[in-house]
Every structure is written in C-alpha cells, then in structure tokens.
N, C-alpha and C positions, 0 to 999 in steps of 0.2 A: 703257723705251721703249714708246711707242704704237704700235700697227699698226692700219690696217681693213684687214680681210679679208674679199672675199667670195668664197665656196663655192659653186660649181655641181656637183650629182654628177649622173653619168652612169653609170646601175647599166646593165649590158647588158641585152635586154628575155627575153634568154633563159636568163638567169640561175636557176639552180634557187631552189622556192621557198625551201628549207631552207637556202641558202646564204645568202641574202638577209634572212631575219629572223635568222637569225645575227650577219651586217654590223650589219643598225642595231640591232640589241639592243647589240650592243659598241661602235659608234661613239658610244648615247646612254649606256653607264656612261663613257665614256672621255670625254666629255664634262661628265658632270658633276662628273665627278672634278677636270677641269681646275678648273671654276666655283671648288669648292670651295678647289683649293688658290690661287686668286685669281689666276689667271694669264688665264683666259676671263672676264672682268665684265662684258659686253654681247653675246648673241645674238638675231638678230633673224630669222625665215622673213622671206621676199622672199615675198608674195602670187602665186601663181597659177605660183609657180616651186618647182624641188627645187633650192633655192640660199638660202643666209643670208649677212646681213651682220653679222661679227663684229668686238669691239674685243681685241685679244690686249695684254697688259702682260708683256713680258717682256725682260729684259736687252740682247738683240743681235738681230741678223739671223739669227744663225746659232741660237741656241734657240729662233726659232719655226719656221725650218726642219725642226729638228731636234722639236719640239711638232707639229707637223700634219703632218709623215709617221710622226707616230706613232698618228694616225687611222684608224681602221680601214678608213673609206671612201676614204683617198688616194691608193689606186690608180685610182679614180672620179673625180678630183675635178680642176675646173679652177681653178685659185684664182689669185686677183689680189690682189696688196698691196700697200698705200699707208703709207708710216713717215709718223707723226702728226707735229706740232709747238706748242708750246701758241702759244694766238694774244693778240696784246697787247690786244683787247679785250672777252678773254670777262671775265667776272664772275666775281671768287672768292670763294667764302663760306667 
C-alpha cells in the first residue's frame, strides 16, 4: 500500500544543543536505512519549512504506524496521511 506522508517537526527551541544533533543524526541513519530497505522511495523537504512530503510503500495501516513511531523525531512530529490508490489514467510503463 501507498501512503503520502507529510512531516512537520517541531524540535522545542530549548532543546539542548547535544540533544538535538543527536535527533537528527539518528533520525537521517534511520532514514536511510528505511530508503534502502525500499519501504521510504520518495522524500521530499517542503521549501522554507522543517516538514517533508513522503511516499511510504508498506503492507498496512498498522506498519507505517508502527515505521514512523519508530523515528526518532516522532515525538516532534505532526504527521498527516493520505492511503494512495492507483488512478485509471496514469500511464504505465
């Protein structure tokens, strides 16, 4: 199954610095980890935001729930998702 996901993080502004490059050190290995194991195939930054819009491919509802609270930023994070559907007149090559 398809999802778009988009990510709005909200790190607190008083956040220690050591805490915070900890976060997204682990949030981008935990990320590409996903990439690679083909489950994360499209991320995209949102311009002028600390928010991206993602496509997630994975089984159920309940595995990407269970995939993005296992982010490290997810205690930061506002996320909205949209379950895909293929559409009768995209183009298939």
């Amino acid at each position: 199954m398809l999802f778009h996901v988009r990510m709005d993080v909200h790190l607190p502004p008083d956040l220690p610095t050591e805490t915070r490059t900890d976060l997204i050190a682990r949030e981008k290995a935990r990320a590409i980890e996903l990439q690679q194991q083909g489950v994360w195939p499209e991320l995209w930054r949102i311009v002028g935001e600390y928010a991206n819009f993602s496509i997630f491919d994975v089984a159920s509802n309940d595995d990407l729930h269970t995939l993005l609270s296992s982010l490290p930023l997810f205690p930061y994070m506002t996320i909205h998702v949209t379950p895909l559907a293929d559409h009768p007149s995209k183009l298939r090559t």
